[in-house]
N, C-alpha and C positions, 0 to 999 in steps of 0.2 A: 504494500500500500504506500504509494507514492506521498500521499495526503497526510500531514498532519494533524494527533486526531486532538482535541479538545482538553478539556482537564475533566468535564464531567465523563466526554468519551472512554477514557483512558481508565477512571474509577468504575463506570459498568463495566468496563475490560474485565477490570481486576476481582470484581464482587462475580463477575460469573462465572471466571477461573477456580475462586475460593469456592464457591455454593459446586459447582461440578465435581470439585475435589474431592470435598465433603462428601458427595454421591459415592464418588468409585470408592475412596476409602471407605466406607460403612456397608458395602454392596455386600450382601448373605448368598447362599447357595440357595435353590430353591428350597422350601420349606422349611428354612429354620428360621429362624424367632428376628427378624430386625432390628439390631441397636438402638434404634430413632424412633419416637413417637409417630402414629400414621399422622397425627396432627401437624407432626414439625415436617415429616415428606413432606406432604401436602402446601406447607407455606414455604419449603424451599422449591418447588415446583412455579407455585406462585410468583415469588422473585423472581426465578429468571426466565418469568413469561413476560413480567412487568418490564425486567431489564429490556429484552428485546424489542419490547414497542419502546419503549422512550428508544434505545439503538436506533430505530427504524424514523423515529421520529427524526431522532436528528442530524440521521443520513439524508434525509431527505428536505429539510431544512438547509441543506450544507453542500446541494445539488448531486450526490454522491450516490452511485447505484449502490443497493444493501443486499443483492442478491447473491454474496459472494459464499462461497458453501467449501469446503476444506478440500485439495485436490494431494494425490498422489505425486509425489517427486516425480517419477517417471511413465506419469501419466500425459498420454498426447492432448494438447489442445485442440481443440477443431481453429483454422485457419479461415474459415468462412461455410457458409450454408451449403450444405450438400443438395442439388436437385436430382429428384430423379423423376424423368420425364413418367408421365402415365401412362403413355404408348407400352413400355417396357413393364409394366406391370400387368400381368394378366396368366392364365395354363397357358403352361409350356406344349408345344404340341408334341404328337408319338416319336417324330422322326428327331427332336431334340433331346429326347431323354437320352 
């Protein structure tokens, strides 16, 4: 991200790093007993739904697209829209199998 982010930016950064943390360290195997109150999941779940709209809020306030989603290091980027014509969509005929 070329863009410098804000100071409030920067602290939902950081409160949604800590609340996820939180998550994966407390995270149980299926059916055993959960360290955490359902109540307290429940309001850390809350926060970083709130986190994310205020984020969205003020990406977009700050003309900055928020659709960015985590990629792979050596994952390929698409380079532009792939077309493919209609014509070429359709059964193959016998003599092409």
């Amino acid at each position: 991200m070329g863009e410098e982010l804000s100071r409030e930016e920067r602290i939902l950064r950081v409160m949604k790093q800590v609340l996820t943390s939180v998550a994966r360290d407390t995270a149980t195997e299926p059916g055993m007993r959960h360290p955490l109150k359902e109540q307290t999941i429940q309001d850390i779940r809350l926060c970083l739904l709130l986190i994310s709209e205020r984020e969205r809020e003020l990406a977009e306030a700050a003309g900055r697209d928020n659709n960015a989603r985590p990629h792979f290091t050596d994952e390929r980027r698409p380079q532009g829209d792939v077309v493919i014509p209609i014509t070429s969509i359709g059964r193959r005929k016998k003599d092409d199998a």
